[in-house]
C-alpha positions in Angstrom: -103.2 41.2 -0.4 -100.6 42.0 -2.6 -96.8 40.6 -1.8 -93.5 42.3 -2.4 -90.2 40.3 -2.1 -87.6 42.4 -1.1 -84.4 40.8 -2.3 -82.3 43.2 0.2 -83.6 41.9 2.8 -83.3 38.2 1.7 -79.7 38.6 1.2 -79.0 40.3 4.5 -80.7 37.2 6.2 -78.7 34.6 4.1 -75.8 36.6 5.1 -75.7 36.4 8.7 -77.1 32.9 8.6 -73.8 32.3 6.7 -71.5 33.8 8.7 -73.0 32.3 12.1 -72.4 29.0 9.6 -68.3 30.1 9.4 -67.6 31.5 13.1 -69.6 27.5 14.1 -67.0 26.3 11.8 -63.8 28.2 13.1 -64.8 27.4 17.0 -65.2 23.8 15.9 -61.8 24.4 14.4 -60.2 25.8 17.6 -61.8 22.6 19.2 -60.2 20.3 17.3 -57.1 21.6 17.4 -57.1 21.8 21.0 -57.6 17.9 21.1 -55.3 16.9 18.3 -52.6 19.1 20.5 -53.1 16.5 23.6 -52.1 14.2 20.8 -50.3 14.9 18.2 -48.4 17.8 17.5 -48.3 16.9 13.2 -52.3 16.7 13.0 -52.5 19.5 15.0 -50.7 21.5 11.7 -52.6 19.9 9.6 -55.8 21.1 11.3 -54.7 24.2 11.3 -54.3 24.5 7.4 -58.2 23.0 7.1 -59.0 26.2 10.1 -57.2 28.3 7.4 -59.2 27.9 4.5 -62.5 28.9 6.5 -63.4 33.0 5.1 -62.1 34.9 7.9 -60.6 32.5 10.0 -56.8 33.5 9.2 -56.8 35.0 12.3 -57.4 31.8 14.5 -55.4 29.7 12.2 -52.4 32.4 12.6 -53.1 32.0 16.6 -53.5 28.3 16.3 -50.2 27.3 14.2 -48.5 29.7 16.6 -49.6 27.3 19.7 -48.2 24.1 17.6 -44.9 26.0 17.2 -44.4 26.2 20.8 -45.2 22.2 21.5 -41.4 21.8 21.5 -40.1 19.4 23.7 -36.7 19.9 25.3 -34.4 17.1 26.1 -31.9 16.8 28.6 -28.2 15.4 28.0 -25.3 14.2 29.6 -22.0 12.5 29.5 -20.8 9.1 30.4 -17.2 8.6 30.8 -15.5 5.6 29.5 -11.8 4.0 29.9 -10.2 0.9 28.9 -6.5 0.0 29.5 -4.9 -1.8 26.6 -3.5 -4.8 27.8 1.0 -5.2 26.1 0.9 -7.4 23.5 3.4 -8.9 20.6 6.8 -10.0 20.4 10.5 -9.4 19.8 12.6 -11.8 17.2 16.1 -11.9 16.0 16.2 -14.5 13.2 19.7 -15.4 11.5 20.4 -18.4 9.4 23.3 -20.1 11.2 23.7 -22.7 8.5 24.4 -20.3 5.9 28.3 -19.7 6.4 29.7 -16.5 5.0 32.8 -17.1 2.5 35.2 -13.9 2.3 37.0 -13.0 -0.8 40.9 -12.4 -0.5 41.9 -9.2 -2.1 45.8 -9.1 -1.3 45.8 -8.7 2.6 42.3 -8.3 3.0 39.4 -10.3 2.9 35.4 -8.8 2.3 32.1 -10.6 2.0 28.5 -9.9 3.0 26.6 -11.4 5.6 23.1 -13.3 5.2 20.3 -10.8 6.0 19.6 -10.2 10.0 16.1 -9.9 10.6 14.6 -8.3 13.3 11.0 -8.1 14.1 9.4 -6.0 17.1 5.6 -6.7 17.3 4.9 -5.0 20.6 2.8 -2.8 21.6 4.8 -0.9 24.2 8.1 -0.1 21.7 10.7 -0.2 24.5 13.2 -0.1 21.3 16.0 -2.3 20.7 19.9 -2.8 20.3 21.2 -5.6 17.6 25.5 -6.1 18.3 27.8 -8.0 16.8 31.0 -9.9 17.9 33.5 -12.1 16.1 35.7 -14.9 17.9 39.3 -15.8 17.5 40.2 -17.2 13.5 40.7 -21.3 14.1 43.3 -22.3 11.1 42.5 -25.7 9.9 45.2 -28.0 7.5 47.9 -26.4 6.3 46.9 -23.8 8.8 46.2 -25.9 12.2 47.4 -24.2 15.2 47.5 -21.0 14.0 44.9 -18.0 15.0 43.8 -15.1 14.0 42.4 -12.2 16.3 38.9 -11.4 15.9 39.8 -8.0 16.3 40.8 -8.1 12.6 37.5 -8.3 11.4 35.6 -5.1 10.7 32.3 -4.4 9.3 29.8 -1.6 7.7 26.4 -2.0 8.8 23.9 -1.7 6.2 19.7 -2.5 5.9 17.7 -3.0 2.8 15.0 -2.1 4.5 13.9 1.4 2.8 13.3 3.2 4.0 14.9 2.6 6.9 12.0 1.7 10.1 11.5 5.1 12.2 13.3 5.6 15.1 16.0 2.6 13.6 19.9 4.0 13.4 22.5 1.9 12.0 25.4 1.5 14.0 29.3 2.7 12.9 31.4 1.1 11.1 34.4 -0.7 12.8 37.7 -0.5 11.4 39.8 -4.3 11.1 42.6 -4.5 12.9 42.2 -1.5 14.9 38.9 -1.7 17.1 37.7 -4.6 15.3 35.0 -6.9 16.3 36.7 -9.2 18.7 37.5 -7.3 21.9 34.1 -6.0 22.8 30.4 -6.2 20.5 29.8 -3.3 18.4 26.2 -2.1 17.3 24.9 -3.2 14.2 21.9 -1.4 14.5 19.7 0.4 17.3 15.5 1.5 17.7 15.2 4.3 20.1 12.4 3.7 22.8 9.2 5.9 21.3 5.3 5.5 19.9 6.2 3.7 16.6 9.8 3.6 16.8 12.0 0.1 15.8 7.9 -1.3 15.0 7.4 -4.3 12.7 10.2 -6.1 10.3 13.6 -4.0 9.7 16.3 -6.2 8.2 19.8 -5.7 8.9 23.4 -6.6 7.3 26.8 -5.6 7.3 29.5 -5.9 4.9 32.5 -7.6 6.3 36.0 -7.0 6.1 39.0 -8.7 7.9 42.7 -7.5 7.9 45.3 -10.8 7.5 48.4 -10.1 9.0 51.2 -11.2 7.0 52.6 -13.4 9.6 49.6 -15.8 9.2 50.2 -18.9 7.6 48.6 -20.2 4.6 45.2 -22.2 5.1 42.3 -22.3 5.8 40.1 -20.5 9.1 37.3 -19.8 10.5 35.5 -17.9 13.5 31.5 -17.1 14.4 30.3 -13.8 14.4 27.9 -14.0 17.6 24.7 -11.4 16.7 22.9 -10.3 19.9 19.5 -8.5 19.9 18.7 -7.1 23.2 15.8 -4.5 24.7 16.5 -1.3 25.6 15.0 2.5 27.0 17.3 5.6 24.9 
């Protein structure tokens, strides 16, 4: 019996067998990327490029990664409030050396000298501000002098600070003129911090230089007198 191969006819069967082989292949793709979905979103992608390199399966791989996109998972938020209250804290100083006594110079009827540095130091947290005064006593004459006084509205003074620059919110007080306001009747500012955030805060030191009117009636000798230096709180 004589045989013929027909080599059409081979190929067309190969053919289909193959592509039955590749549509097996893609719904065992679709499968697996179903399950890996339950689980992870990541493999899922990754399955989905291994679906993608099947012949003809571009299609399911395009609906596939599409379903992966879509697994997003939405969060919900909200806000706590929070509060604290910050308790006052720190300290107020005035620090003067009252063993350092202050010499004045005579110049004719005058006398000048400058006093040891006035610290002030305002550590709280609150910064109420602050008021540093000044006031001098009566002259005591001594020896050749004993008896005699002089009015401590004869001493004057200039404030001054060499702290620079000068602390916010700090204002140095006027000066007093000897003799006519003077330093003896009532305290006069040396300085002042106005009540504020940040004002009159940390170290600010003060001075003031001194200057006392001698009337010609005093007599000769030597005198002294304390200049009393107050540092009090206060609200401007």
């Amino acid at each position: 019996m004589p045989l013929r191969c027909d080599n059409r006819s081979m190929k067309g069967l190969f053919g289909m067998r193959l592509k039955r082989l590749e549509l097996a292949g893609i719904l065992l793709g679709v499968v697996l990327v179903a399950w890996l979905l339950a689980l992870d979103t990541a493999k899922a992608q990754a399955a989905v490029g291994i679906v993608a390199a099947i012949p003809d399966a571009r299609p399911v791989a395009a609906l596939l990664s599409s379903a992966t996109a879509e697994q997003t998972v939405t969060v919900d938020s909200g806000t706590i409030p929070l509060a604290v209250t910050v308790p006052m804290t720190g300290a107020f100083t005035l620090t003067v050396d009252p063993a350092d006594t202050v010499a004045l110079t005579v110049h004719g009827s005058v006398a000048t000298a400058v006093t040891a540095p006035i610290e002030v130091s305002d550590t709280r947290n609150n910064f109420p501000g602050w008021s540093v005064s000044g006031q001098d006593t009566n002259w005591t004459g001594s020896g050749a002098a004993a008896g005699a006084t002089i009015s401590g509205d004869q001493l004057g003074w200039t404030p001054t600070s060499s702290t620079s620059p000068l602390t916010p919110g700090v204002t140095l007080g006027p000066a007093v003129t000897p003799a006519r306001s003077g330093l003896g009747t009532a305290p006069a500012v040396l300085a002042s911090a106005r009540s504020g955030l940040g004002n009159g805060a940390g170290t600010t030191t003060l001075g003031a230089t001194l200057t006392l009117a001698i009337p010609w009636e005093a007599p000769a000798g030597p005198y002294t007198s304390s200049l009393t230096v107050t540092a009090v709180d206060m609200h401007m």
